[in-house]
N, C-alpha and C positions, 0 to 999 in steps of 0.2 A: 864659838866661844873659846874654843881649846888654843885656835890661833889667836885671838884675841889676847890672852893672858900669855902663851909666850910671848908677843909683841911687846909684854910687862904693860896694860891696860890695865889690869886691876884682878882678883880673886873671881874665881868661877867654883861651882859647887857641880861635880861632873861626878858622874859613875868612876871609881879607883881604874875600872879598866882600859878607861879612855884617855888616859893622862898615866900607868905604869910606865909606860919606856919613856917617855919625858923626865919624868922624876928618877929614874933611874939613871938616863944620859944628863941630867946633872941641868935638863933646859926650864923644867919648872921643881919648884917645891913646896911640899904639902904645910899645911900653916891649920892649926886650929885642928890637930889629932882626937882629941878627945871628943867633939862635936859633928861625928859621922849620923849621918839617916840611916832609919830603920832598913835592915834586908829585905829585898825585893824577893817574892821566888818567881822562877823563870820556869817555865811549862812548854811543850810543844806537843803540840794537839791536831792531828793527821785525820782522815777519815778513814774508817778502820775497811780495812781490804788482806789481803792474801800478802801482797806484795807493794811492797811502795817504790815507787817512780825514782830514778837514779840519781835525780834532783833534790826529793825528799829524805834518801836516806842519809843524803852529805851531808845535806843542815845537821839530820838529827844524829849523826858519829860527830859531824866537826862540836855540836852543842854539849855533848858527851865529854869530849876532849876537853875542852876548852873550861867546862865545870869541875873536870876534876885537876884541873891544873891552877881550880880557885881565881877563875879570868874572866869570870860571869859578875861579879860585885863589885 
């Protein structure tokens, strides 16, 4: 979709984070501000043990990062 609408096809209604650096490098632009969807919340849900797997810990630092840098919405 996100290609689609830079191609100038027409309006998509995406997560702000899928389309930030687009609208920042000036390739799409946001239209209809007032008209955002309700927040999502985002959760990650592990099976509880001692130690999580080096795979599991990146998701859940990178999901860390990345909400507090407001890149989850």
């Amino acid at each position: 979709m996100v290609d689609m609408a830079r191609a100038g096809f027409g309006l998509i209604q995406v997560p702000e984070a899928m389309v930030r650096d687009d609208i920042a490098a000036g390739k799409l632009e946001e239209v209809l501000h007032g008209f955002t969807g309700p927040s999502i919340p985002v959760h990650a849900v592990w099976p509880r043990q001692a130690h999580l797997s080096p795979r599991v810990r990146h998701i859940v630092d990178r999901l860390v990062i990345e909400a507090a840098k407001g890149r989850l919405g």
